[in-house]
N, C-alpha and C positions, 0 to 999 in steps of 0.2 A: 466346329468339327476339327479345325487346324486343331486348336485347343487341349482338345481332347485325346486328338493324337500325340501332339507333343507329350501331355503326360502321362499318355501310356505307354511310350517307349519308356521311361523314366524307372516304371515299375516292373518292366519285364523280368525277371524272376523270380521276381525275387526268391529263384531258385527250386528249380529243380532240385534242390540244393544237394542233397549231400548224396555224397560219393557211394554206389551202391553198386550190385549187381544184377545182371539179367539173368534167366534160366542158367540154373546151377552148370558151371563147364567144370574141366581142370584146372586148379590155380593158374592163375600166369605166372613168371617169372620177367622183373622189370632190372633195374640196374643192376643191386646187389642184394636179391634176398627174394624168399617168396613167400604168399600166405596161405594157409590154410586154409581146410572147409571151415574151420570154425571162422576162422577173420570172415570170410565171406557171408557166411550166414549172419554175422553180425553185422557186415554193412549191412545186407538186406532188409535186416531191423531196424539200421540209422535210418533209411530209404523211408521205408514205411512210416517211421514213427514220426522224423520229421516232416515229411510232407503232408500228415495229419492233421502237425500242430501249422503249418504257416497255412492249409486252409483254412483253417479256423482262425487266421490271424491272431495266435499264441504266441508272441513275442516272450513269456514267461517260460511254457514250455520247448519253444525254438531255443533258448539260451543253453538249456543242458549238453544239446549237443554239437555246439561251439566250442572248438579248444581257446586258450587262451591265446592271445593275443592275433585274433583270426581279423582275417581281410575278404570283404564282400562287394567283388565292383559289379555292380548292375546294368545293364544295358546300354544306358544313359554314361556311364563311363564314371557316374557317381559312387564312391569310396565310402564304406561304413566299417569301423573297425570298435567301435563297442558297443556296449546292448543301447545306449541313452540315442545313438543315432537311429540302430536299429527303430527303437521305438517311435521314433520322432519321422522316420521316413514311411511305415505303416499309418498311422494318424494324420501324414498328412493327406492322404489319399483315400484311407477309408473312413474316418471318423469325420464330424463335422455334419452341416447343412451344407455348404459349398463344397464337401468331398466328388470328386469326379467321381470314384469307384464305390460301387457298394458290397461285392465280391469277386473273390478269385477262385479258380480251381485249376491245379497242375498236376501234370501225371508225368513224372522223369522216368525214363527208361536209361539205363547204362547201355553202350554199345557195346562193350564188352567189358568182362572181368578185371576188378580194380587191379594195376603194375605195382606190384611191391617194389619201392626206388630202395627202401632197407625194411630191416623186421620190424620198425614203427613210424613207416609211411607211406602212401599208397599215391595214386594218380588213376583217376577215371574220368571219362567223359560222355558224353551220351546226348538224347534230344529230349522235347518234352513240348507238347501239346497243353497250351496254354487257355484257359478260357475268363475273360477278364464282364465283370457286367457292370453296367457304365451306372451310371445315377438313375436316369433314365431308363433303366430296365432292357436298354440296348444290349446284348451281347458281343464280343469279339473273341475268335479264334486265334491265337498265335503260335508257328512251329518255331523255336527256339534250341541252341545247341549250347551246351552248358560244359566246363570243366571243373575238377575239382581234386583238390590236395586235403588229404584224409592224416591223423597222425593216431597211434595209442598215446591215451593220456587217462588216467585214473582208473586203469583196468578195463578201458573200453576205445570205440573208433570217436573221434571226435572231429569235425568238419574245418578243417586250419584257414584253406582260400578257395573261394569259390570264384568263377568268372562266367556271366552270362551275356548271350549274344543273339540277332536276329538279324536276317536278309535285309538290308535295309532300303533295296529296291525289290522283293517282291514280298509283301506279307497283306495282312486282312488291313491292314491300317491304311497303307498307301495305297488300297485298292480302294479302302471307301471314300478316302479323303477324292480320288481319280473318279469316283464314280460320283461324286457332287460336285465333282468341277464340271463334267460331262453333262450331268443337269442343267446347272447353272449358263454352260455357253450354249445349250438349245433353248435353254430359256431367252435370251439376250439374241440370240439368232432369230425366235419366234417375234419379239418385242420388234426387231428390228425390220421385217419385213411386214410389219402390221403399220406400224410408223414410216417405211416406204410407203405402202399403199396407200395409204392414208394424205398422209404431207406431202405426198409427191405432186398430184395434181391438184393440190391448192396451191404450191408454188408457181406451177406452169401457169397457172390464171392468171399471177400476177407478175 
């Protein structure tokens, strides 16, 4: 179980990813500049369409809306800055006979409307409800807080840095990991007062 936790702190994002919006507000205005309903309604599209393609574990069509030379730290504080890592960090966890994960499903919500920092770059952050299913057909729940640096590149929003993060003392992982420890020392409690009972007054006999 430790196991199993370790690597799914490892995978925790892998994003909510990209920089979106919630129910339509007024633009914001962030350092120097501000976007429009169209920028907006196009993130809501990056939003959507990415978090499609990484349920599906579409590392093909994830790639589109990458800009170049993008940076993805993961939970685990692990760095992936091109598609070959990408790929390699999907694969190891979901492909395989020994894959811990057999599915993902994320749902990112933005907290509020992306901050224009200039007219071709954005800052959003937001949460996201994570559901990871283990090998095993186990489920796990994770709530997760995500940021994200959005840029125009090729007539469109493209996801430059994304940064994903989780409570690392209260979430569904250290609750199960604490709730088989909690097992285990009533187990070891019950073993031990049956081994008093028992060995105790064969000792006294002799």
């Amino acid at each position: 179980m430790l196991r199993l936790a370790c690597l799914l702190m490892l995978l925790l994002p892998m994003m909510p990813v990209l920089a979106a919006d919630p129910v339509p507000k007024a633009p914001q205005s962030g350092v120097g500049g501000t976007l429009s309903e169209a920028d907006h309604d196009a993130l809501r599209g990056l939003l959507v369409d990415a978090t499609a393609a990484l349920n599906r574990l579409d590392t093909a069509t994830l790639a589109q809306y990458l800009a170049d030379g993008f940076v993805l730290t993961f939970a685990d504080q692990h760095v992936v800055t091109d598609l070959g890592q990408l790929d390699s960090y999907v694969r190891n966890y979901f492909e395989g006979s020994d894959a811990p994960l057999k599915a993902v499903h994320f749902a990112p919500q933005a907290t509020e409307l992306t901050r224009a920092i200039d007219g071709q770059t954005g800052l959003v952050y937001g949460t996201s409800t994570d559901t990871y299913t283990l090998a095993d057909g186990t489920s796990l729940s994770l709530d997760t807080h995500w940021t994200a640096t959005v840029v125009r590149q090729d007539g469109g929003w493209r996801l430059q840095g994304f940064h994903a993060g989780v409570n690392m003392l209260d979430n569904a992982i250290i609750n199960a990991v604490q709730r088989r420890i909690l097992v285990w020392a009533a187990v070891a409690l019950a073993v031990g007062l049956v081994m008093g009972t028992v060995i105790a007054p064969l000792l006294r006999r002799h």
